[in-house]
C-alpha positions in Angstrom: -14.5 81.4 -32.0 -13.2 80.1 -28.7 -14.5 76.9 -27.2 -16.5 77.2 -23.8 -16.0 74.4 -21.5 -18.5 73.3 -18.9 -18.3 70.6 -16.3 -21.4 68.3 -15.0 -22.0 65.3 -12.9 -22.9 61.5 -14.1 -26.1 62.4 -12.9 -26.9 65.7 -14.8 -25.8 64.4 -17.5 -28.0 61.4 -18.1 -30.7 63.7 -16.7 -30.2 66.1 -19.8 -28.1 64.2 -21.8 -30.0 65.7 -25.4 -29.7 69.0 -23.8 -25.9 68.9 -23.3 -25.3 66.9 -27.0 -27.1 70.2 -28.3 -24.8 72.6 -26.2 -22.1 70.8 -27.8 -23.1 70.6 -31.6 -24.2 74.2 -31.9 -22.6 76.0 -29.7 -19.0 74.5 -29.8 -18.9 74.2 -26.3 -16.6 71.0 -24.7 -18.4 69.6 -21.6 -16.7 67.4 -18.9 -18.6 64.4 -17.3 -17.8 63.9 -13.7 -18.1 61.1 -11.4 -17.4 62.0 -8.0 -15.6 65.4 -8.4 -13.4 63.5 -10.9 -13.2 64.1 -14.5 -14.3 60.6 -16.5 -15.7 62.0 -20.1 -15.6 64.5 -22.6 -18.1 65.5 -24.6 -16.6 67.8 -27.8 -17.5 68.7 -31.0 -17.0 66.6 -34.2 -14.8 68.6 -36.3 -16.9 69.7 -39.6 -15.1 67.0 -42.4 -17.1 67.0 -45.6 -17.1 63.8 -47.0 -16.0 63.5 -50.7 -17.4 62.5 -53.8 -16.3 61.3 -57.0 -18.0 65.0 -58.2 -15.5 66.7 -56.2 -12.5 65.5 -58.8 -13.9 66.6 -61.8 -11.8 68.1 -64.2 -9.0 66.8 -62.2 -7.6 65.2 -65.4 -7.9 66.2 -68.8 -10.2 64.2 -71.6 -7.3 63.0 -73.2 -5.2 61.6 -70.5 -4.1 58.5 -70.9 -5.8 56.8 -67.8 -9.1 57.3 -69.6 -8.0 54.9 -72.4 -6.2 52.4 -69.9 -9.5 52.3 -68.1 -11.6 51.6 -71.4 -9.2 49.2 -72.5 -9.6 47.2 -69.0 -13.4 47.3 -69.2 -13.5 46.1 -72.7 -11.3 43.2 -71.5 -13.4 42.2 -68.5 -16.8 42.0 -70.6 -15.3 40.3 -73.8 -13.7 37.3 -71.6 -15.2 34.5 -70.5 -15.8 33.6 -66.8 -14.0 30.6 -65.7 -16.4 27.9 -64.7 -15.5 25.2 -61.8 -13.8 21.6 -63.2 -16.9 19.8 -62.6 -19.5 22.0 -65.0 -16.9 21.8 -67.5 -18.3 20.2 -71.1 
């Protein structure tokens, strides 16, 4: 779909400034603010990026893959050790 572009003044534009954000999330449309016949703003669509989760890697790696065991072996290490306690509370 091509991209419409429209052109407005300061003033229209904080006049229907919800309007025009509308204009430009639905109907892919690129509007230019201008202050005194002179272009100062654009507003334009966000392009669509879907953000990520750690559900979009699953099956990434097999069961058996090593990282798995690395990663148990690293958790297994951090709860069986002791947490260092400052010189002074020291017996």
């Amino acid at each position: 779909m091509a991209q419409r572009s429209s052109r407005v003044s300061v003033a229209d534009a904080k006049k229907s400034l919800s309007q025009l954000l509308g204009r430009v999330a639905y109907g892919q449309e690129s509007i230019t603010i201008l202050k005194r016949g002179r272009p100062m703003a654009r507003l334009v669509p966000v392009i669509d990026q879907r953000r990520s989760s750690l559900a979009d890697v699953k099956g990434w790696l097999d069961p058996k893959d090593p990282f798995f065991a690395i990663m148990e072996q690293i958790l297994t290490a951090r709860h069986t050790r002791r947490p260092r306690r400052p010189p002074h509370l020291r017996k």
